[in-house]
N, C-alpha and C positions, 0 to 999 in steps of 0.2 A: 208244779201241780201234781195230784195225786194220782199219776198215772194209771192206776190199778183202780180205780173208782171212774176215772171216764173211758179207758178202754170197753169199760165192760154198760155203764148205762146209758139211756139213752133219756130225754123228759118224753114224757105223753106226746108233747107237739113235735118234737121230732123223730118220734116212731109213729105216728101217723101220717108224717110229711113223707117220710123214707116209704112206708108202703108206696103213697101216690106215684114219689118217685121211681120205685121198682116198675111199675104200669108202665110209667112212661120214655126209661131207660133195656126196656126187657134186650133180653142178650146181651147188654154191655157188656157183662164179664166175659162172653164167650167172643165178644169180639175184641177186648184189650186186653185179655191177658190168655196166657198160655193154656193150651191141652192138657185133660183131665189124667193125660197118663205123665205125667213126669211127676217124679218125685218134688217134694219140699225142697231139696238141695236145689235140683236146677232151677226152680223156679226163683231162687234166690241169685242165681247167676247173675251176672252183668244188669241186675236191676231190677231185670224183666217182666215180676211180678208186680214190684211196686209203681212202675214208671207211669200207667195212667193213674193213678190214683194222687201222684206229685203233682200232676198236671192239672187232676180236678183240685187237687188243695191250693193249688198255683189261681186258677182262674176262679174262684170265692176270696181268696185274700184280695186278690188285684181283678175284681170282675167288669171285663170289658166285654162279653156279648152282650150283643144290641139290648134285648130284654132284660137280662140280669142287672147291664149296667144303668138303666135308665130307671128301673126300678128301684133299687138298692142304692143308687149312687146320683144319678140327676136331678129325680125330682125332690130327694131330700139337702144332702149335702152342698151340692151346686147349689140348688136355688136358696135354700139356708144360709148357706156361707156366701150370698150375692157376688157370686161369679159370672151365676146364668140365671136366664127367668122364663117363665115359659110361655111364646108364641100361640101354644092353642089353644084356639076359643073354647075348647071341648073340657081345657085344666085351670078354667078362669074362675069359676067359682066353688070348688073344692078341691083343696090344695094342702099343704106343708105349711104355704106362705099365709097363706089365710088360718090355718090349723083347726083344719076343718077337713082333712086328706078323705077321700074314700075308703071304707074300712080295709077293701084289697089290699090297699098302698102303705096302711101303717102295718097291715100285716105282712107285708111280703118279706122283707129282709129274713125273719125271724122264721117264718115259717120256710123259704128258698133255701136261704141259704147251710142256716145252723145242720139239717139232714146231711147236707153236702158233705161240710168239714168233717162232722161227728165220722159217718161211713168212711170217708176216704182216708181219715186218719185211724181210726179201726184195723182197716186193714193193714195201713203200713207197719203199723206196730207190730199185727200177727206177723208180718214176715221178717219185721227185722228185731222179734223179741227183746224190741224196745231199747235198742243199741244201736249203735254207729253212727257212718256219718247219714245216711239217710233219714234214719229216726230223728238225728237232730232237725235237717232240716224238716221233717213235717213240723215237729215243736214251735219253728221259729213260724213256718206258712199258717200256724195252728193260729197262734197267737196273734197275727197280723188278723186275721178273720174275725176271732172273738173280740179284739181290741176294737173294730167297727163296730160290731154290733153293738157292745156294751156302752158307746159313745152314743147309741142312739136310743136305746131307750134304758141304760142304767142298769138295774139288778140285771144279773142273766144268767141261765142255768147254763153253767160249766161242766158238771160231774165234780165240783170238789165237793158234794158236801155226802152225806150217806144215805139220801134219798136222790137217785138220780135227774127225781123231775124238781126237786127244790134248788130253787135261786138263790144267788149266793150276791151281797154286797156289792154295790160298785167297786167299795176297798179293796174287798177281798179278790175279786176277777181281776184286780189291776197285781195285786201281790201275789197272786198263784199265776200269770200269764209272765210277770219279772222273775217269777221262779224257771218257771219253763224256758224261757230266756237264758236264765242264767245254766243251765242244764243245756242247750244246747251250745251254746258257748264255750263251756267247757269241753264238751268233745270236741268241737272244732277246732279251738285254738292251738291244741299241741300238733293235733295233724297240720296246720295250716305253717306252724313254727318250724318240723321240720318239711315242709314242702311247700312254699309259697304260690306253686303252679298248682298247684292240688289240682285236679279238673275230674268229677264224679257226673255220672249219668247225664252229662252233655245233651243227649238226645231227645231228655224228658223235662231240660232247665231252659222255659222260656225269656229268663228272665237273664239270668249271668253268662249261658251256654257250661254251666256244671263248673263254672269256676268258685270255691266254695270261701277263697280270703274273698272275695265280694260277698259274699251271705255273712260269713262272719261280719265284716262292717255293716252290713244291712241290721243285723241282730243288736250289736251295741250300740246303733243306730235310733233304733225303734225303743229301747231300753231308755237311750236320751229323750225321746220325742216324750216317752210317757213319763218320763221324770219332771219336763218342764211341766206336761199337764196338771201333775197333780201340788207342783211346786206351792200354792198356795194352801191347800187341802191338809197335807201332810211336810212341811219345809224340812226336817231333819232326813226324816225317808229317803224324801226326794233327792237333800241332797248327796245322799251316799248312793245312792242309784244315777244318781246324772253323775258326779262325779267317777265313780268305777267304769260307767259306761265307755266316756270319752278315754280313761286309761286305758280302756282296751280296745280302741282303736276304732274311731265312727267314720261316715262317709265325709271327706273334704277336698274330693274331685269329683268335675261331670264327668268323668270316665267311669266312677261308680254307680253315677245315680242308678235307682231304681227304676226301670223303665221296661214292661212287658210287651211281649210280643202276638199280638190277636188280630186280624185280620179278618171283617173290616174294623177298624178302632170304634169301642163305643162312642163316644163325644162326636165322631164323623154322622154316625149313624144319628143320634138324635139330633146333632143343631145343623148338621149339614143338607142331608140327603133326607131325613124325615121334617126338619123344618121346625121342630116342637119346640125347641130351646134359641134364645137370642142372648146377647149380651146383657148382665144386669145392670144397669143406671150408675148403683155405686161406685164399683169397679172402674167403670169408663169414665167418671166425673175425677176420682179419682189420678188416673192416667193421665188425661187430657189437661188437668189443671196443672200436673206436674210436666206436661210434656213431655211422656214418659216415651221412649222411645219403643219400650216393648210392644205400646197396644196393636199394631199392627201383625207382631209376631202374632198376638193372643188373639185379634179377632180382624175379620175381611172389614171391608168397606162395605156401607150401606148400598141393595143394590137402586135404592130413589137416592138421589143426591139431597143432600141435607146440609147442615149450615156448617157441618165438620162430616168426617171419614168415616170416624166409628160411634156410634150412637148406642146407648144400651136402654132398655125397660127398665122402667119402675118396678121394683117388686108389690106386686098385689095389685097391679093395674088391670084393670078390666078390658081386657082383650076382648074385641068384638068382631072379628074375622082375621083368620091365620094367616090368609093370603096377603093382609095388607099390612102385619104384623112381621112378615119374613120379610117383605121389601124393606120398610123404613128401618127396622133395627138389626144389627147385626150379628153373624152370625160367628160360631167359632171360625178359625185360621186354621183348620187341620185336615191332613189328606184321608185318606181310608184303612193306607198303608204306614199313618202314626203312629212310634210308639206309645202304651199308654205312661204316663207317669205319676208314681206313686210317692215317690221321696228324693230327694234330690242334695247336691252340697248345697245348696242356698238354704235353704230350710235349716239343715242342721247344724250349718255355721249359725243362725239368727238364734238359734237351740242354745250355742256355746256363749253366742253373746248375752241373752236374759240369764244364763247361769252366771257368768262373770259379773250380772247386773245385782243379781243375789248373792251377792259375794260367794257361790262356790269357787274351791280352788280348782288349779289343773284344766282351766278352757282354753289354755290355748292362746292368749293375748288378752289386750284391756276389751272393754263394753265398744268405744270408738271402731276400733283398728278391727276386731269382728264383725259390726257392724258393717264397717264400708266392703270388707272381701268379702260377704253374705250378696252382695248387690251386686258387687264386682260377679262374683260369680254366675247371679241370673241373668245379667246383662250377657253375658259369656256362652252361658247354656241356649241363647234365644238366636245366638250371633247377632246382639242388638250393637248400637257405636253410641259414643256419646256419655260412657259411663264416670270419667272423670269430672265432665262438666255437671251431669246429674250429681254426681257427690258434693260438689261444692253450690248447690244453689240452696239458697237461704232465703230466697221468698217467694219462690214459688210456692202454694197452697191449692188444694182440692176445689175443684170447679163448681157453682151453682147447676143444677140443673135443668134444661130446657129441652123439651119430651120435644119429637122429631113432627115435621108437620105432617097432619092424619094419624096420628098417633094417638095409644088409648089413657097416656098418663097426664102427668100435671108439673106445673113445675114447682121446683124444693130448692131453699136457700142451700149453699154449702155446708156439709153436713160438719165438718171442720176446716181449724185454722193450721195445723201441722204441718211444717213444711219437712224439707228432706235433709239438709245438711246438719249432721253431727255434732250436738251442744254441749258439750261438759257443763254445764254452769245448771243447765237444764233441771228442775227438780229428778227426783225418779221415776214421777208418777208420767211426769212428760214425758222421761226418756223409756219410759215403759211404752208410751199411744208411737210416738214418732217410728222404733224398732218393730212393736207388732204390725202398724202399719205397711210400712217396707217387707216384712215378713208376709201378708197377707198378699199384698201384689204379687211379689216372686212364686207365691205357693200355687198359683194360678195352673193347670187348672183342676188339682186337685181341692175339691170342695170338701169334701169331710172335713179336712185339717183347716180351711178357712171360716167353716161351720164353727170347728172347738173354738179357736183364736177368739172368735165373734163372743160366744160365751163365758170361756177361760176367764178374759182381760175387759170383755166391755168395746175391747177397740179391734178394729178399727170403727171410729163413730161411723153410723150408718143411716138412709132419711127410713125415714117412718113407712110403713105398708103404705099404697098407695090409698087403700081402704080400708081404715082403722082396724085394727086388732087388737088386745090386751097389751100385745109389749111388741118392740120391735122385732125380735128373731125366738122362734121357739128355740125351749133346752132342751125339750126331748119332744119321743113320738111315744104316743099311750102304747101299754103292751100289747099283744095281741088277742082280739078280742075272743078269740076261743080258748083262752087260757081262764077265765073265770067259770068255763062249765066244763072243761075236760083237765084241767086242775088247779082246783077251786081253793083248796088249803093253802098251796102252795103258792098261789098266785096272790092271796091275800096276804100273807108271809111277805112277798114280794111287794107291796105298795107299803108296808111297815120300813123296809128296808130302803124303801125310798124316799120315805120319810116326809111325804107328802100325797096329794090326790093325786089319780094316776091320769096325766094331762099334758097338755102341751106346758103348762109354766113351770111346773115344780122343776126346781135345780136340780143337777146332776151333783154327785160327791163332791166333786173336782171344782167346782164354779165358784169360785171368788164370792 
């Protein structure tokens, strides 16, 4: 990315969001970072100056406080990607699921967050003039943030282009964010070559504790992830970027995954202790048909007893009291003190699998034998039992399902016939639903990446809104609606680029 063109701009909406922000953060700087009498030098010292600003870049890539994350990450992504659904009667009839959201809600990501990264990667740069290994990582925490956003509503002003508030292509934000990738990668790798313990600003890394061969694999990582995404969109691209990626070395232990540290955990905070989120239908019909042993890991029992343990909502069901909505359906399985998780070896083994499925080279083993240590793994990550048997069952299939009694939904035939065990014979298109599906369950419960899947591939099949909508899962969320009068040029520029009305249907670049 054109470093020199986003250090320095900012769009209209996120210098008007950073003001609000300065209101509301006043003294920050004077509370996290250093006294106005030390030089440039010392402030460079052991981190010192950049270290809350890694932190804020840290908690918008992976945003797990209660607000940020319920905003930016529950009501869209979760309940998009039918992980979760939402419990209160207060979000039952304008929603994501309905796409129909409140104007606040398809604006908040973009207005929250985008101020956030821009400033706190700003800074880092001024202190580490855009070198080292710190600079690398904000690049790669950079990239992780904008790669969200642009997933949800498409065009998005980066700073690459020469008008700081013009939006730049989905293409393009995907190809200058695998640039910036590739740019932090390079620094890291020779340092990590000769030092495999590398360990940098430990203090400020909530995520690896400053151990940076786990960032480097997180980077070639997300390089993979966006490679499968765009695999259909761009296939030559994609497959020199998935392929490079995986040589240089992706996540393929849970001793890597990507797993933040925020206390209380968002997911605690909305499905737990606020009640607002239950289990989605799909998910659990899913599980339950399969007999899958994780769903317990993924979500409690119902606390009304019911005809089984974990019960999930309909998406789009008309919720008529919360209180009676948290009893019968369930809620997540997570403490307070969870970590969050953002990527994981399951994930990026099923990554390595649909590359091997596309005939790229260099994954790593056949489509099968990926395939099953993808599962092997999230069975492992869950401490679930029973993984060998789950691998070889060949008919078990996804459950009808039947809304809990007092319940606000209805019932839906099974939404598929796919079962679990591993087919060579299978056309591709099958062994394309069987792997994303399995892919979709392990991804649990990061919803953004079950949102793309949904999109991407079509699969996993899913029942229908509970109250009709246009299509079953929105591909995007319209832009923000103050971008058509605080920049109007740009913003029209911006629905060209997207190459449709600006709405909940129009596909994204990436969408099959």
């Amino acid at each position: 990315m054109k470093t020199n063109k986003i250090k320095g701009g900012l769009s209209l909406i996120a210098f008007s969001a950073l003001t609000i922000l300065a209101s509301c953060t006043a003294g920050f700087e004077d509370a996290n970072r250093p006294g106005g009498n030390l030089s440039r030098e010392d402030l460079k010292k052991d981190n010192y100056a950049t270290g809350s600003f890694m932190i804020q870049l840290q908690n918008e890539a992976f945003p797990e406080q209660e607000n940020t994350y319920q905003m930016n990450v529950d009501l869209i992504g979760n309940y998009l990607g039918r992980y979760m659904t939402y419990a209160n009667n207060g979000f039952s009839n304008n929603n994501f699921v309905m796409m129909n959201a409140p104007t606040g809600w398809a604006n908040y990501p973009f207005k929250d967050c985008t101020p956030k990264v821009v400033s706190a990667f700003k800074e880092v740069y001024d202190y580490t003039d855009g070198e080292g290994i710190n600079y690398a990582w904000a690049l790669i925490l950079r990239a992780q943030a904008f790669l969200r956003l642009t997933d949800i509503y498409g065009p998005y002003p980066i700073g690459a282009e020469s008008d700081p508030n013009a939006y730049s292509s989905q293409e393009k934000v995907y190809k200058e964010l695998i640039l910036d990738l590739d740019s932090a990668t390079n620094i890291l790798a020779p340092m990590v070559a000769a030092d495999p313990n590398l360990t940098v600003s430990a203090d400020y890394d909530h995520v690896y504790g400053g151990k940076f061969a786990k960032w480097l694999k997180f980077a070639n990582s997300l390089k993979l992830r966006m490679a499968i995404r765009m695999r259909f969109a761009d296939p030559a691209y994609a497959r020199q970027v998935g392929e490079a990626a995986v040589a240089g070395g992706v996540i393929t232990s849970n001793d890597d995954n990507l797993e933040i540290t925020y206390v209380p955990n968002g997911q605690y905070k909305t499905s737990v202790e606020w009640g607002d989120s239950r289990a989605c239908a799909d998910i659990e019909c899913y599980m339950n048909g399969y007999k899958d042993p994780r769903i317990t890991k993924y979500f409690k029992a119902t606390e009304t007893a019911g005809d089984r343990a974990v019960i999930g909502c309909l998406a789009g069901a008309a919720i008529g009291n919360k209180a009676t909505a948290m009893s019968v359906y369930s809620a997540a399985n997570i403490e307070q003190n969870s970590r969050g998780v953002w990527m994981t070896a399951a994930e990026i083994t099923f990554c390595r699998a649909e590359g091997a499925l596309a005939g790229w080279s260099g994954m790593g083993g056949s489509v099968e034998e990926l395939y099953n240590q993808a599962i092997r793994l999230s069975f492992e990550q869950w401490g679930a039992g029973g993984v060998e048997a789950y691998l070889q069952d060949a008919t078990s299939t996804p459950a009808a399902y039947v809304d809990a009694e007092g319940g606000f939904g209805k019932a839906m035939p099974a939404a598929s016939t796919i079962t679990i065990k591993w087919d060579e014979s299978a056309s591709n298109e099958v062994k394309l639903e069987r792997l994303i599906t399995q892919k979709w369950i392990a991804g649990f419960p990061n919803g953004d990446e079950g949102w793309a899947e949904l999109r991407r591939t079509g699969y996993p099949k899913v029942f229908d809104v509970a109250r009709n909508t246009t299509i079953k899962v929105a591909n995007r969320v319209p832009f923000c609606t103050e971008e058509p009068i605080n920049n109007k040029d740009n913003y029209e520029k911006a629905v060209q680029l997207l190459g449709g009305a600006d709405n909940y249907t129009t596909k994204l670049w990436w969408q099959r």
